[in-house]
PDB file of N, CA, C and O in Angstrom, chain B, residues numbered from 101:
ATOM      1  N   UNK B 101       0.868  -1.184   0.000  1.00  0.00           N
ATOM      2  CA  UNK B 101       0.000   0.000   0.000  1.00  0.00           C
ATOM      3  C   UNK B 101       0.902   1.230   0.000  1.00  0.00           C
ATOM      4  O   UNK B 101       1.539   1.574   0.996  1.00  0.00           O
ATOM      5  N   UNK B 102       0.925   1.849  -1.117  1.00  0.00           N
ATOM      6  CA  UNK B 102       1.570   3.436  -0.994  1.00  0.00           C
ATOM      7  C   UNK B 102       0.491   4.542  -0.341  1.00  0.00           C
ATOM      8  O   UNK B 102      -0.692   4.351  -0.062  1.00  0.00           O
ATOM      9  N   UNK B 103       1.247   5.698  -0.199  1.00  0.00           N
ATOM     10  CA  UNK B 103       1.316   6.538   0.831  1.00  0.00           C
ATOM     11  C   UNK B 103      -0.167   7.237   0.518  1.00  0.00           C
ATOM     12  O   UNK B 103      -0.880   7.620   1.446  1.00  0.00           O
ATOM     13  N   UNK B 104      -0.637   7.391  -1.154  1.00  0.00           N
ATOM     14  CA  UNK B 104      -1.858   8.040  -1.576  1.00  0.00           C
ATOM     15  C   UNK B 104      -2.996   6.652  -1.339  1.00  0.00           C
ATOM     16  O   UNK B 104      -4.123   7.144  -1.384  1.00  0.00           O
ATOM     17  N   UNK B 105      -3.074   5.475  -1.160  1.00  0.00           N
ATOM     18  CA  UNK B 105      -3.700   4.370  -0.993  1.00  0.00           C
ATOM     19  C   UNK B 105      -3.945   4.633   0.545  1.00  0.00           C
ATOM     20  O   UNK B 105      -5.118   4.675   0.916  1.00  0.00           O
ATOM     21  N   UNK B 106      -2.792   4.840   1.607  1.00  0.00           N
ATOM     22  CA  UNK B 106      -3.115   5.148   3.016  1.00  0.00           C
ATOM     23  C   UNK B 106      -3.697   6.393   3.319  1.00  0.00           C
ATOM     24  O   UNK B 106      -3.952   6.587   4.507  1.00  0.00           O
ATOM     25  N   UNK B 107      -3.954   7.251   2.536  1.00  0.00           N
ATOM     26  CA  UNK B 107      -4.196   8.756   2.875  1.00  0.00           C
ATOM     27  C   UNK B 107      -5.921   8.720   2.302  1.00  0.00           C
ATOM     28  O   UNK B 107      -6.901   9.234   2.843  1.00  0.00           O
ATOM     29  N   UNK B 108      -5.855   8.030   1.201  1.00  0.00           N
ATOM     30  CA  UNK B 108      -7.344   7.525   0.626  1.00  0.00           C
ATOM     31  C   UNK B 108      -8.208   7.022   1.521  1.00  0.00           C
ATOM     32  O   UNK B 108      -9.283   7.515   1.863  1.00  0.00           O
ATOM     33  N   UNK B 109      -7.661   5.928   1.929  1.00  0.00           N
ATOM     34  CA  UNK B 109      -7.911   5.251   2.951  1.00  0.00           C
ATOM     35  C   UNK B 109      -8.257   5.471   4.380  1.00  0.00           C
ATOM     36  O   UNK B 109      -8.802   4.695   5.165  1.00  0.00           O
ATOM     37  N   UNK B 110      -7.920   6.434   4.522  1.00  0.00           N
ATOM     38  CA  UNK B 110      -7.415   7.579   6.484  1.00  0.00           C
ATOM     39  C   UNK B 110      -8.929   8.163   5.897  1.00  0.00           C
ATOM     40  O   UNK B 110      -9.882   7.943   6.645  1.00  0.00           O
ATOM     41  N   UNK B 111      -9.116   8.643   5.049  1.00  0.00           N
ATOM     42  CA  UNK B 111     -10.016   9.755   4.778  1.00  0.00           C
ATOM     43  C   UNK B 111     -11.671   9.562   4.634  1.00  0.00           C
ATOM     44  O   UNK B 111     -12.620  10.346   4.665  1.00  0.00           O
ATOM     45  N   UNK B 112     -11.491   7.657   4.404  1.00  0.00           N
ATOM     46  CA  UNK B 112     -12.677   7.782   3.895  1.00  0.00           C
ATOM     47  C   UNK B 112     -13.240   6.834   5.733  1.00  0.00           C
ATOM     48  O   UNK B 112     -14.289   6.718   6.366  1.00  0.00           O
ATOM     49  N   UNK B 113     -12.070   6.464   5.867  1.00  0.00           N
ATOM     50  CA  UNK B 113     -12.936   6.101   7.282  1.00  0.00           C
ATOM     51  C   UNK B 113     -12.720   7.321   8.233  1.00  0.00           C
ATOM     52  O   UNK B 113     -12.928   7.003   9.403  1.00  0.00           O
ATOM     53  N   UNK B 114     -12.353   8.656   8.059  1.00  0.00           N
ATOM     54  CA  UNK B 114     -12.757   9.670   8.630  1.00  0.00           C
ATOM     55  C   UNK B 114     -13.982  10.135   8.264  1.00  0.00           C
ATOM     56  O   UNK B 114     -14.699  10.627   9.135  1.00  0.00           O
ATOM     57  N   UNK B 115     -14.427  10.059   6.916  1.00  0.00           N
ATOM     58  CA  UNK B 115     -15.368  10.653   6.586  1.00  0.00           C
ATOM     59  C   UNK B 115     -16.910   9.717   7.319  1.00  0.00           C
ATOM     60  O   UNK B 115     -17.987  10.155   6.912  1.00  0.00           O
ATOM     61  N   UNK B 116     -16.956   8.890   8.014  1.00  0.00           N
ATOM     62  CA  UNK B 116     -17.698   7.843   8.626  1.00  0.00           C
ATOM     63  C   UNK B 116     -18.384   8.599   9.283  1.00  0.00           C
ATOM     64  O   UNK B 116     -19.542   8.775   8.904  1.00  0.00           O
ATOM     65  N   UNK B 117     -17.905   9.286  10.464  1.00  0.00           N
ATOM     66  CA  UNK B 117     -17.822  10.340  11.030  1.00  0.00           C
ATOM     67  C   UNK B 117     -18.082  11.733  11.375  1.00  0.00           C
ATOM     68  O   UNK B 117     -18.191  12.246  12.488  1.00  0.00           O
ATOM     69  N   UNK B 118     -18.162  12.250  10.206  1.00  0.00           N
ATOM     70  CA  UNK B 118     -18.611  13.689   9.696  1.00  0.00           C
ATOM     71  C   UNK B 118     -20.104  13.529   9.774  1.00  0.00           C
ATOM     72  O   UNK B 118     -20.402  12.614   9.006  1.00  0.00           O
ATOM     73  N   UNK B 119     -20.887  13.886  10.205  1.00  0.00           N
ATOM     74  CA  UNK B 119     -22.344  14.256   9.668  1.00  0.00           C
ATOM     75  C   UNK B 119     -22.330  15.041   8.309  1.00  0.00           C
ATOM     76  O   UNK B 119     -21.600  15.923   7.856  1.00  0.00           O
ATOM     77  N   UNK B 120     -23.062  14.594   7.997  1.00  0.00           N
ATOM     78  CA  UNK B 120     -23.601  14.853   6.303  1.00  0.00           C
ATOM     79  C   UNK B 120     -24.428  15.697   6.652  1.00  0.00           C
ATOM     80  O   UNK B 120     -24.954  15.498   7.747  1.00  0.00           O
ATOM     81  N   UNK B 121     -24.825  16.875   5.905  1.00  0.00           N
ATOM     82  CA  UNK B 121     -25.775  17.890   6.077  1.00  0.00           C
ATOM     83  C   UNK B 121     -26.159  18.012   4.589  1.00  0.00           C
ATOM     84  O   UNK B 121     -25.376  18.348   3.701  1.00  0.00           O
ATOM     85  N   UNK B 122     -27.425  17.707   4.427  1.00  0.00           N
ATOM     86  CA  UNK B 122     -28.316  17.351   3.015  1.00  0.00           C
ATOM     87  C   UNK B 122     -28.530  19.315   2.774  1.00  0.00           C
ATOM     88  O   UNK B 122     -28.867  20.228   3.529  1.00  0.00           O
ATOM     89  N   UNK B 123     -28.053  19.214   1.085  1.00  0.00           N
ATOM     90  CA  UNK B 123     -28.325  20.554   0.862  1.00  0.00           C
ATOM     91  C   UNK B 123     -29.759  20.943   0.652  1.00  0.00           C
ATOM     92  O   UNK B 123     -30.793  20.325   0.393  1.00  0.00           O
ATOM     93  N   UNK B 124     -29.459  22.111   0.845  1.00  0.00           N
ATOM     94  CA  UNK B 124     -31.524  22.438   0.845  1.00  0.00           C
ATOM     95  C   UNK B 124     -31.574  23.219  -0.701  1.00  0.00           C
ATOM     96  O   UNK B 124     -30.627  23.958  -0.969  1.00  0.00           O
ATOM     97  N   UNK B 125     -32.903  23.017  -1.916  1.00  0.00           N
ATOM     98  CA  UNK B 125     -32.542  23.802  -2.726  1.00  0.00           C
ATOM     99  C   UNK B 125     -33.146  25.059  -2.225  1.00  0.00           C
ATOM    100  O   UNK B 125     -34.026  25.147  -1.369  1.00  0.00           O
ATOM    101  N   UNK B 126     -32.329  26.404  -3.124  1.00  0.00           N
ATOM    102  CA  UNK B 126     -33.214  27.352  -2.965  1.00  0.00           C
ATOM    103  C   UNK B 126     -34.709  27.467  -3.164  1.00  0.00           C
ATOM    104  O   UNK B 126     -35.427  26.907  -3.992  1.00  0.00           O
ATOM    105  N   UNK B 127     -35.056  28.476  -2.038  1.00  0.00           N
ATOM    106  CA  UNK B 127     -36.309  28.760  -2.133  1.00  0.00           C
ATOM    107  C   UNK B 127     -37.016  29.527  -3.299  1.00  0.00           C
ATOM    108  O   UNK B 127     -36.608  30.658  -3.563  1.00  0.00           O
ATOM    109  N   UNK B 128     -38.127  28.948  -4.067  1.00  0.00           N
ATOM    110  CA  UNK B 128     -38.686  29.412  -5.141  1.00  0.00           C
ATOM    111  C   UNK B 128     -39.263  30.941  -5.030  1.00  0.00           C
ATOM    112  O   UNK B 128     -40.233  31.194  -4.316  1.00  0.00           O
ATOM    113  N   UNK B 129     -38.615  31.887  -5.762  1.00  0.00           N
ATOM    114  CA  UNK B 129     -38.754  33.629  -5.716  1.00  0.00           C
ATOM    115  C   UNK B 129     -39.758  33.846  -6.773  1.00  0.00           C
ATOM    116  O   UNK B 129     -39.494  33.610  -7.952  1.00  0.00           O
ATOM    117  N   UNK B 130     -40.908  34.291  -6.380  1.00  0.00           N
ATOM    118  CA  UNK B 130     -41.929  34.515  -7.648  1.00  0.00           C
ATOM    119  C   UNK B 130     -42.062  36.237  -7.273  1.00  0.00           C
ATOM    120  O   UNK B 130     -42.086  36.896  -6.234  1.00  0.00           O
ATOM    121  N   UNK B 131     -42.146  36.587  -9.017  1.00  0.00           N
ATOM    122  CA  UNK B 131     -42.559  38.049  -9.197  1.00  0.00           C
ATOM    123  C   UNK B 131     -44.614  38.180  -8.908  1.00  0.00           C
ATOM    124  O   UNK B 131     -45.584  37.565  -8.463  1.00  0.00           O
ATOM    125  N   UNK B 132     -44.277  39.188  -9.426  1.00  0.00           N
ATOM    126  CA  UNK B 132     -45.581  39.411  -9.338  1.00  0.00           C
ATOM    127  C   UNK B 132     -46.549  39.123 -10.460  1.00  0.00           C
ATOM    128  O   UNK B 132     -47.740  38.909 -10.236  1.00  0.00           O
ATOM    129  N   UNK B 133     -46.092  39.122 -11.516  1.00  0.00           N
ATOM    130  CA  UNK B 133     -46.569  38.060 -12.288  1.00  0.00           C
ATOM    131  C   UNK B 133     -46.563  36.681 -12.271  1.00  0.00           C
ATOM    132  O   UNK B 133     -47.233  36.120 -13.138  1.00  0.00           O
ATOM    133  N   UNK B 134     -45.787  35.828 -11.256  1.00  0.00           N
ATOM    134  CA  UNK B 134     -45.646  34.642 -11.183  1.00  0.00           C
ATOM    135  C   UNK B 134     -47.019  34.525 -10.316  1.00  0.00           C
ATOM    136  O   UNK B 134     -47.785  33.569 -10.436  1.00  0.00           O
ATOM    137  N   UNK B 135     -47.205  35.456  -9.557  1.00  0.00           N
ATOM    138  CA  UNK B 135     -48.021  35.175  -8.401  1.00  0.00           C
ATOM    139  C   UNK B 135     -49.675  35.235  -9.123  1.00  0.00           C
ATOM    140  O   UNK B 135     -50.451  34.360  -8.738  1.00  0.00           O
ATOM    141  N   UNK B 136     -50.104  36.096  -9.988  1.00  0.00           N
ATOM    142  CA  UNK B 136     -50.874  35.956 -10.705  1.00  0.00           C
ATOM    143  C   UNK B 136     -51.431  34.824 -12.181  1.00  0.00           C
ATOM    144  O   UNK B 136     -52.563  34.609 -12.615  1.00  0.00           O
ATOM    145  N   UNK B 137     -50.396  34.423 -12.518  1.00  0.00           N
ATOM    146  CA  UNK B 137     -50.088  32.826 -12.649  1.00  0.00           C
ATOM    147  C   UNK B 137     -50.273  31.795 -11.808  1.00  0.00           C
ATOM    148  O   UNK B 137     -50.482  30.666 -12.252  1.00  0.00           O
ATOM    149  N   UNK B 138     -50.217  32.063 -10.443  1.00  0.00           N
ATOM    150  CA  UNK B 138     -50.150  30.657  -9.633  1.00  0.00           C
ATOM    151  C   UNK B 138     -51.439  30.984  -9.232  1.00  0.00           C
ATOM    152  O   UNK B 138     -52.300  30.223  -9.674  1.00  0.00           O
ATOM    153  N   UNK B 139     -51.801  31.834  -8.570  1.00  0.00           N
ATOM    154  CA  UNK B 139     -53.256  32.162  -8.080  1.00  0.00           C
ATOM    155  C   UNK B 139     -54.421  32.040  -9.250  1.00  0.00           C
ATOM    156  O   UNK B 139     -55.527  31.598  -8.940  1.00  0.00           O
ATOM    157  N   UNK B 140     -54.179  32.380 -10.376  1.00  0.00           N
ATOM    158  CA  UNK B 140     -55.027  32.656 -11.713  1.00  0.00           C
ATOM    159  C   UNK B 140     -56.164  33.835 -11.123  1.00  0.00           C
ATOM    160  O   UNK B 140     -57.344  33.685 -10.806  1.00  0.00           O
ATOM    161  N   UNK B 141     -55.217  35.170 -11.114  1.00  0.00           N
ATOM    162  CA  UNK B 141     -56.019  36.026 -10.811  1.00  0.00           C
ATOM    163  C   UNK B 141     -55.588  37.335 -11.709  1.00  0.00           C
ATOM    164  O   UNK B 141     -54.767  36.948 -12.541  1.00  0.00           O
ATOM    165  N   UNK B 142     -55.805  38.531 -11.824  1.00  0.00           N
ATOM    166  CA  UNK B 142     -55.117  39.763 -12.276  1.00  0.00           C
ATOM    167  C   UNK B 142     -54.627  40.857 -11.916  1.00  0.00           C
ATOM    168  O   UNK B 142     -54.809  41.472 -10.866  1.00  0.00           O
ATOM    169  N   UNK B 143     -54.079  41.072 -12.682  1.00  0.00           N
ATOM    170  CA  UNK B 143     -52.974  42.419 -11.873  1.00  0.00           C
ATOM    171  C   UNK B 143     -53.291  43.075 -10.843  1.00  0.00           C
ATOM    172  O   UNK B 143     -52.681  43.134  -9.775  1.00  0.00           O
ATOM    173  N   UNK B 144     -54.654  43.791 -11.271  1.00  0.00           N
ATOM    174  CA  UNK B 144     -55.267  44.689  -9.775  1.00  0.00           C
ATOM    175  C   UNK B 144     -55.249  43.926  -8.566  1.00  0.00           C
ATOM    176  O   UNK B 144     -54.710  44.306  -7.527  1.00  0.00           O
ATOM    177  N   UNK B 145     -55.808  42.917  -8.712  1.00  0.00           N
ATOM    178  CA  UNK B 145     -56.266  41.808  -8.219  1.00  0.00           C
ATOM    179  C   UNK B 145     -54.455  42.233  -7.019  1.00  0.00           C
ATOM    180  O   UNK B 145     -54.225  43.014  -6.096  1.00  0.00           O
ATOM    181  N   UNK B 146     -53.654  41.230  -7.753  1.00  0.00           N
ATOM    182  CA  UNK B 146     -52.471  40.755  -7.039  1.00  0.00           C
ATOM    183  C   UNK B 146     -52.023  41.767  -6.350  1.00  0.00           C
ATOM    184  O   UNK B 146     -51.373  41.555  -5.326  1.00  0.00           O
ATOM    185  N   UNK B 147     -52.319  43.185  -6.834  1.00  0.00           N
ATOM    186  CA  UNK B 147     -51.361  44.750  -6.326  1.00  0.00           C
ATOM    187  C   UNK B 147     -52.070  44.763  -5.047  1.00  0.00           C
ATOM    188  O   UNK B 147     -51.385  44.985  -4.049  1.00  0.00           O
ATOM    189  N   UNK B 148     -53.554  44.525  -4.878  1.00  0.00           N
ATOM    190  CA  UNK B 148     -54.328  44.419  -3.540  1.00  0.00           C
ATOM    191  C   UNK B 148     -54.451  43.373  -2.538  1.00  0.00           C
ATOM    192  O   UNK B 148     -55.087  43.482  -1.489  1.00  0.00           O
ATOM    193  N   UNK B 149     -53.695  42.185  -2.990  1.00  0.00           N
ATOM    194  CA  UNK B 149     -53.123  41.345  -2.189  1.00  0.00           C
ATOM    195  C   UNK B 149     -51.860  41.904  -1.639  1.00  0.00           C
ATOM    196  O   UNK B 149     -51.927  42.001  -0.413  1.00  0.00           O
ATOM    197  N   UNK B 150     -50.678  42.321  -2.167  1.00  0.00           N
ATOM    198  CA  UNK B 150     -49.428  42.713  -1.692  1.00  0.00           C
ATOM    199  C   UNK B 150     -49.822  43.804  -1.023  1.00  0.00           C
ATOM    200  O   UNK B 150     -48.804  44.353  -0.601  1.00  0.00           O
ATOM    201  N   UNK B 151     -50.769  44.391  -0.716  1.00  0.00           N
ATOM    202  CA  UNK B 151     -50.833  45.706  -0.027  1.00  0.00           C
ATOM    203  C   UNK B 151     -51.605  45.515   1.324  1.00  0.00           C
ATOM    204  O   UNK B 151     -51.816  46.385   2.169  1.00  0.00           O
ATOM    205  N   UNK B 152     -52.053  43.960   1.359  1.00  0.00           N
ATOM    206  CA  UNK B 152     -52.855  43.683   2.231  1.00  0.00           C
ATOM    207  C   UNK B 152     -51.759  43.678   3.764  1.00  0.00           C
ATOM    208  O   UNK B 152     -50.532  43.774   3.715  1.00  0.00           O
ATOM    209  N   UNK B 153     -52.404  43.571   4.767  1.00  0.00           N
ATOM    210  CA  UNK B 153     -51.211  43.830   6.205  1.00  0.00           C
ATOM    211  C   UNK B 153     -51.209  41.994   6.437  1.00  0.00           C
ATOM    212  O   UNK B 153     -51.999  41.084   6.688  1.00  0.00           O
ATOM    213  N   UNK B 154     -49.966  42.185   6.198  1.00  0.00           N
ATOM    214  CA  UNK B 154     -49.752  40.331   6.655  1.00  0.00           C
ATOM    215  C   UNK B 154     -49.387  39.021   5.363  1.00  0.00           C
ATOM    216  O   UNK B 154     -49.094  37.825   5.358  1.00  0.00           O
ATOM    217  N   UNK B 155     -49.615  40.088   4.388  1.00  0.00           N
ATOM    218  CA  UNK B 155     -49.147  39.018   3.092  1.00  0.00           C
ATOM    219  C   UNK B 155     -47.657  38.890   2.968  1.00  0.00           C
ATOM    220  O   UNK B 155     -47.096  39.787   3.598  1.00  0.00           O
ATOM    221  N   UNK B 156     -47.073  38.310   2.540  1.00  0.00           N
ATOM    222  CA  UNK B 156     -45.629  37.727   2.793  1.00  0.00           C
ATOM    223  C   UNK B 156     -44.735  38.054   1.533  1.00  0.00           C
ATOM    224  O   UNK B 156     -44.161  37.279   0.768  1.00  0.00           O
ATOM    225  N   UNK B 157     -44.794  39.574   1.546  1.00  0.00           N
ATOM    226  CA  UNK B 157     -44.309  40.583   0.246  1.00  0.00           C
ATOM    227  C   UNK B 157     -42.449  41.360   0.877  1.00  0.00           C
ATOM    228  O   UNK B 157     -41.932  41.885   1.864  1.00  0.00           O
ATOM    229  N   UNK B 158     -42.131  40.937  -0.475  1.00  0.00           N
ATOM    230  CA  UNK B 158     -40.639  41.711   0.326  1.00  0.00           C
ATOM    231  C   UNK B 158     -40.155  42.843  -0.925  1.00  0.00           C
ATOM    232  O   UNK B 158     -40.060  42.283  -2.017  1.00  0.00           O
ATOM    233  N   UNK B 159     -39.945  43.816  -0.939  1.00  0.00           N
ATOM    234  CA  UNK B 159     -39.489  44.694  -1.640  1.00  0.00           C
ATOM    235  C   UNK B 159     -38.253  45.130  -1.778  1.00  0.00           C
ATOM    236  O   UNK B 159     -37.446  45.610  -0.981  1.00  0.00           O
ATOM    237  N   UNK B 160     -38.209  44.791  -3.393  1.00  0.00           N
ATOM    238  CA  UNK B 160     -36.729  44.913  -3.581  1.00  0.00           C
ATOM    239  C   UNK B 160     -36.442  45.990  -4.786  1.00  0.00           C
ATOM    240  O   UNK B 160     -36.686  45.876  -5.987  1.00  0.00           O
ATOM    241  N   UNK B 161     -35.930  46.915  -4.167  1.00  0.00           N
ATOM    242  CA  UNK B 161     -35.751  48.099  -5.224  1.00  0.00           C
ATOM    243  C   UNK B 161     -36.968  48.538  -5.207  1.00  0.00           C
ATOM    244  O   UNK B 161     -37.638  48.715  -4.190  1.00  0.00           O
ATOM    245  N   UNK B 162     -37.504  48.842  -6.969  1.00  0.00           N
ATOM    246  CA  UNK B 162     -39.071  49.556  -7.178  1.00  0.00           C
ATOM    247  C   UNK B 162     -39.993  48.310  -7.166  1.00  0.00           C
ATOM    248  O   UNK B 162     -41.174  48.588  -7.372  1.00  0.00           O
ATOM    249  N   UNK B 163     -39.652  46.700  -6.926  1.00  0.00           N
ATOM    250  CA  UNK B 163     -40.254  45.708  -7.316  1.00  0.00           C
ATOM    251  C   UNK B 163     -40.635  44.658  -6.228  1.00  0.00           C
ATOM    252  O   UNK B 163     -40.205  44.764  -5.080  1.00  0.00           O
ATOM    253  N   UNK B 164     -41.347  43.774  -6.569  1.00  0.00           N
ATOM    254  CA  UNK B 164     -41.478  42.818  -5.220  1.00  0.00           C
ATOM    255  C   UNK B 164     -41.268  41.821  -5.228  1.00  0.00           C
ATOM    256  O   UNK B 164     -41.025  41.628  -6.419  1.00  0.00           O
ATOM    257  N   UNK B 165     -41.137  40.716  -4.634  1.00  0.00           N
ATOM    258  CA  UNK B 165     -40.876  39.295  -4.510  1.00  0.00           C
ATOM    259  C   UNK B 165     -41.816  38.734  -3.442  1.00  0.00           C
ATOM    260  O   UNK B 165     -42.361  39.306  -2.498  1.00  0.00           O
ATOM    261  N   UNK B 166     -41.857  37.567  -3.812  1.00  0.00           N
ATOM    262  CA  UNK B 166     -42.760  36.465  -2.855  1.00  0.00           C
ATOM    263  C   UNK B 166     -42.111  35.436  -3.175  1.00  0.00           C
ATOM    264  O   UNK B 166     -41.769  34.996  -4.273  1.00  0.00           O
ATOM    265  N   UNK B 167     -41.892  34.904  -1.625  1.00  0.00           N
ATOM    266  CA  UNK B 167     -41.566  33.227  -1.376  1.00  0.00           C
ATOM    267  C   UNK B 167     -42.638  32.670  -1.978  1.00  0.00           C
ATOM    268  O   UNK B 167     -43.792  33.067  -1.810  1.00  0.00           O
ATOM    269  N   UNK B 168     -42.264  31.624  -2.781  1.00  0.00           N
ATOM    270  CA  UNK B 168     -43.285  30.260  -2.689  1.00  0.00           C
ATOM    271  C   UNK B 168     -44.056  29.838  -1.587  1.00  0.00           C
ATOM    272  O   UNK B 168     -45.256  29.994  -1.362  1.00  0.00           O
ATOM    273  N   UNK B 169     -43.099  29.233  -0.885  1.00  0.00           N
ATOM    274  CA  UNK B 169     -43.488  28.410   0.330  1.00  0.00           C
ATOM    275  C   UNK B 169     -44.689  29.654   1.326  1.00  0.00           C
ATOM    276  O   UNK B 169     -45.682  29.209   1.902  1.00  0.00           O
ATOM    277  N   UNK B 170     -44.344  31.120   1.347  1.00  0.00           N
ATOM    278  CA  UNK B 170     -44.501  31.850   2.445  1.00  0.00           C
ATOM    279  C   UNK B 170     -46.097  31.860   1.785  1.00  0.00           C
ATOM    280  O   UNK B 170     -47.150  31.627   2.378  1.00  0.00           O
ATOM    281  N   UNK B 171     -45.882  32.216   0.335  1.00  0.00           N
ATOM    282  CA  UNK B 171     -47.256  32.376  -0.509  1.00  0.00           C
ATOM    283  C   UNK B 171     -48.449  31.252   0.021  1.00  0.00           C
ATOM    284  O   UNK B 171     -49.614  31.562   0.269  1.00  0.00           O
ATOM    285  N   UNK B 172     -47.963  30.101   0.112  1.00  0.00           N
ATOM    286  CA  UNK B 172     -48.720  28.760   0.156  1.00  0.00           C
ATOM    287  C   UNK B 172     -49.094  28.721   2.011  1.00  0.00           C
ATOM    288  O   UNK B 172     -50.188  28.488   2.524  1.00  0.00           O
ATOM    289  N   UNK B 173     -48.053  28.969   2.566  1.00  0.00           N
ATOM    290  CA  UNK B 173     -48.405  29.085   4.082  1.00  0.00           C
ATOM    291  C   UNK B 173     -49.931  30.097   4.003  1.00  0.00           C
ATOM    292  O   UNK B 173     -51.138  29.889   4.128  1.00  0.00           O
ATOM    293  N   UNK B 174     -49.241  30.999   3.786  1.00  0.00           N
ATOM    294  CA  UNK B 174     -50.386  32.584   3.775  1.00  0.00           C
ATOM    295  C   UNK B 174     -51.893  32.230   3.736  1.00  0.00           C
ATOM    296  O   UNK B 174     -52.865  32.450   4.459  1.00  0.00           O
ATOM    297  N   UNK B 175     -51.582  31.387   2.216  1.00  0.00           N
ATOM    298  CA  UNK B 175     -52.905  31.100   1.815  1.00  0.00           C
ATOM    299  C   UNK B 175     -53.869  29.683   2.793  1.00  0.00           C
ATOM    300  O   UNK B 175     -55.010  29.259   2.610  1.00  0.00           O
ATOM    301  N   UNK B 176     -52.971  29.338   3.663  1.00  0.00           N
ATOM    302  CA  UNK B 176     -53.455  28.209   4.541  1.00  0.00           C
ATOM    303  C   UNK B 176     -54.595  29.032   5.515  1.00  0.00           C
ATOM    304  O   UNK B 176     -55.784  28.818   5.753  1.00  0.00           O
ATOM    305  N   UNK B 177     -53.592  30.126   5.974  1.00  0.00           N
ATOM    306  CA  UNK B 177     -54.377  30.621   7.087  1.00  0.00           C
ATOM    307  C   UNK B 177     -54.553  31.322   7.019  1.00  0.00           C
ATOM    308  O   UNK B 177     -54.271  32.183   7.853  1.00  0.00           O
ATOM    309  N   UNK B 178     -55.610  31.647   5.193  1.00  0.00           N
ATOM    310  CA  UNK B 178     -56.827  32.424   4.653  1.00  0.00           C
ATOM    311  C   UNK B 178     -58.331  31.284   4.923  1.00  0.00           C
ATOM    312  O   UNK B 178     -59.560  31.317   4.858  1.00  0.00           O
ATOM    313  N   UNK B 179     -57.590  30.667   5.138  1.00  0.00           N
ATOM    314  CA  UNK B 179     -59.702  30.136   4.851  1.00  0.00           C
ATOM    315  C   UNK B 179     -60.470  29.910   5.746  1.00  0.00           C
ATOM    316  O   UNK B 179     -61.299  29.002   5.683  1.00  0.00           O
ATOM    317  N   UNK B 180     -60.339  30.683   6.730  1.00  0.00           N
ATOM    318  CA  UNK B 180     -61.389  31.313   7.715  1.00  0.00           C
ATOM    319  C   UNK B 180     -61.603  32.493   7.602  1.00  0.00           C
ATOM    320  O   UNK B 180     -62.669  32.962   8.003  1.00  0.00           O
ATOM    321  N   UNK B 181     -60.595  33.303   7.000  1.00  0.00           N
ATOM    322  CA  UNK B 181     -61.203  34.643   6.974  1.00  0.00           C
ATOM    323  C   UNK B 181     -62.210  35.653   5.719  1.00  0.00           C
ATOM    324  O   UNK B 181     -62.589  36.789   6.004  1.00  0.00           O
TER     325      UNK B 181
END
């Protein structure tokens, strides 16, 4: 066994060891047209959702963004109101 066979070797029964941490993908960023696409609603429509107190709108520059996930939460704990 040479020295790159023992070092191969050292490494992978170190790696036994390590916890693995599973990558997460990024979170899906929808415009405001995405959001009117996913909802199947229209423009006015969506501008009076983002203006609502509590919708899950982040502003970036002159423009906005919405999480996926935050969008889909939101809309959970709409249907009582």
């Amino acid at each position: 066994m040479d020295l790159q066979d023992l070092i191969t070797s050292f490494a992978k029964e170190v790696a036994k060891y390590i916890p693995v941490q599973e990558s997460k993908e990024p979170e899906e960023v929808m415009t405001i047209k995405d959001v009117e696409q996913f909802l199947q609603i229209g423009r006015s429509k969506s501008y009076e959702l983002i203006k609502m107190e509590g919708f899950p709108v982040y502003r970036v520059g002159t423009e906005y963004r919405i999480l996926k996930s935050e969008l889909v939460e939101w809309m959970r704990t709409q249907k009582g109101a």
